[in-house]
C-alpha positions in Angstrom: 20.6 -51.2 -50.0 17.2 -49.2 -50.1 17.2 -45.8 -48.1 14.1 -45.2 -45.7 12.9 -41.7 -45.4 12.6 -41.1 -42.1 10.5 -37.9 -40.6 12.2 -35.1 -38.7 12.0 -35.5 -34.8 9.4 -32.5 -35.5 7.6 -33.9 -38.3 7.3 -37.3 -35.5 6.4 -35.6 -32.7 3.8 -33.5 -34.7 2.4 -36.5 -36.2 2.0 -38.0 -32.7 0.2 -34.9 -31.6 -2.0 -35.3 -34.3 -3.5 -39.0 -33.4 -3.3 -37.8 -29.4 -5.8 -35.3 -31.0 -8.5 -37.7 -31.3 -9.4 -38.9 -27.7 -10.4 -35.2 -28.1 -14.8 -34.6 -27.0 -14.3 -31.3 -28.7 -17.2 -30.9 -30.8 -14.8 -27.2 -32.6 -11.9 -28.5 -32.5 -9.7 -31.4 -31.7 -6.5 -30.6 -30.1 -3.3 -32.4 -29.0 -0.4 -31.7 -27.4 3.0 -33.0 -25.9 5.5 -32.3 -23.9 9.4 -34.2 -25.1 12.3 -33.9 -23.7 15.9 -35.4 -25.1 13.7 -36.9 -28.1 11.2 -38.8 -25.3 7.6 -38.4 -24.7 7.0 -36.8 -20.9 3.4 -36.5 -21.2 0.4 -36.1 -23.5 -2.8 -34.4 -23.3 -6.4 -33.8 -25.4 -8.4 -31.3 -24.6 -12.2 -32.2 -23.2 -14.5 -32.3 -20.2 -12.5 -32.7 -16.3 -12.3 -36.2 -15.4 -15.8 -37.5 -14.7 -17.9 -34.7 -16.1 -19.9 -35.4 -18.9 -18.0 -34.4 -22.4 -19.2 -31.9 -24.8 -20.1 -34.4 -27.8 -22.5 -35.8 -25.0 -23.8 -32.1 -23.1 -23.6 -30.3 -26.3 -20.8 -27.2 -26.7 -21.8 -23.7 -24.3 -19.5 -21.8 -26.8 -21.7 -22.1 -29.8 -21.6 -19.4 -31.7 -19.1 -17.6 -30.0 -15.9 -16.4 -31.7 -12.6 -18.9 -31.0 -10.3 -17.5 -28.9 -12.9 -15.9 -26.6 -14.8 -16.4 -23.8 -12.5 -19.6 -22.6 -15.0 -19.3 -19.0 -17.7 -20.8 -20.5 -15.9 -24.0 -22.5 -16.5 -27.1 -20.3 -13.4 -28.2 -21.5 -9.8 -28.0 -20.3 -7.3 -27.7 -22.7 -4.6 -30.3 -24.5 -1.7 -28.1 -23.0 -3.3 -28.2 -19.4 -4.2 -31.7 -20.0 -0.3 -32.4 -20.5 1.0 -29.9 -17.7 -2.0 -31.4 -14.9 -0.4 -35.2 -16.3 3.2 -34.0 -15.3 2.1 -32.4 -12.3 0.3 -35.7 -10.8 3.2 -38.3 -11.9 6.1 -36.0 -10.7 7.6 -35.4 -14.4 9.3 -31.9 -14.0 8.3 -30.4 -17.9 11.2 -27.7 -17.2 13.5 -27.8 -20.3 10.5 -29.4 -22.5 9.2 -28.2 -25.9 6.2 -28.4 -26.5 4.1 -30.2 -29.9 0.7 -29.1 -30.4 -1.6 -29.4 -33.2 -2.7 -25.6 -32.3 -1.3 -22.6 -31.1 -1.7 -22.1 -27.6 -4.0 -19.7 -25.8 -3.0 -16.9 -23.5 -3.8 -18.9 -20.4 -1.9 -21.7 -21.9 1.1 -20.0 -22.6 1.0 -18.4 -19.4 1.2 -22.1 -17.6 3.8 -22.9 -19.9 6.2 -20.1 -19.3 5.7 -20.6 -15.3 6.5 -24.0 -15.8 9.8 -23.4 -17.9 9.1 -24.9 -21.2 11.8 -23.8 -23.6 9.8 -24.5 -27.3 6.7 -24.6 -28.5 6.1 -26.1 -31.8 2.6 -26.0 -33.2 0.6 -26.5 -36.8 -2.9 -24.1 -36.8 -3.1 -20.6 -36.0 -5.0 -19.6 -33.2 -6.7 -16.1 -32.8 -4.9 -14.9 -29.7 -1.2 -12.7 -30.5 -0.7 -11.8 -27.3 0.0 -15.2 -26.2 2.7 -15.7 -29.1 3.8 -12.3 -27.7 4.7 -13.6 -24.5 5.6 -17.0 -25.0 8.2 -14.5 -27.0 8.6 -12.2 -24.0 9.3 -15.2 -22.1 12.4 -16.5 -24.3 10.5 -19.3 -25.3 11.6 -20.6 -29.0 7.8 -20.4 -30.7 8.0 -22.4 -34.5 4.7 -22.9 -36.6 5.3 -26.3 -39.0 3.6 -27.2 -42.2 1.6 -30.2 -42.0 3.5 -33.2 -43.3 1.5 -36.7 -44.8 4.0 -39.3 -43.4 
């Protein structure tokens, strides 16, 4: 009988953040996340433009130049994670318990939403310029893993 290599449940879910990724308008980077619990998808989220507002790859990107990781005011966009927590929120899926899969690290205002909001993991692929929000996801109790990328 042949044997199927099959990917981790992290290595899947990761993967699946990565093609959520690109719905993304993001003209610096294209992000994705999800929120599983018990080996299901609760929600998913990109980041870009609030929901009938002209995207960046149309308007053109107000944080040009500026350094990631700062200045998150004048981004037009809302984030993948917020994407994923406003989803919850407006189809009554309680994200307590959930881990979280993202193809970035989260920001500070990110990992502030997610601590309110009970998340137990966060499992993430690229670095992100801000170590105060690993240090309190940390804080917080919250399991934080960084993963290799994987070619499935």
């Amino acid at each position: 009988m042949k044997s199927i290599e099959r990917p981790s449940s992290d290595d899947y879910f990761m993967e699946i953040a990565s093609v959520v990724a690109k719905r993304s308008t993001c003209l610096r980077n294209q992000v994705g996340a999800l929120f599983v619990k018990n080996k299901r998808i609760l929600t998913t989220g990109y980041n870009g433009a609030p929901s009938g507002l002209e995207h960046c790859d149309v308007v053109g990107c107000a944080r040009e130049g500026v350094a990631s990781g700062t200045r998150h005011e004048l981004c037009r966009a809302v984030h993948a994670e917020q994407n994923a927590i406003i989803q919850a929120a407006l189809h009554g899926i309680s994200i307590e318990g959930a881990t979280l899969y993202c193809t970035h690290q989260p920001c500070i205002l990110c990992a502030k939403m997610m601590i309110n909001a009970r998340v137990i993991k966060v499992v993430y692929r690229q670095s992100y310029p801000d170590g105060t929000a690993l240090d309190f996801l940390q804080q917080a109790g919250i399991v934080v893993e960084r993963v290799k990328e994987k070619i499935l």
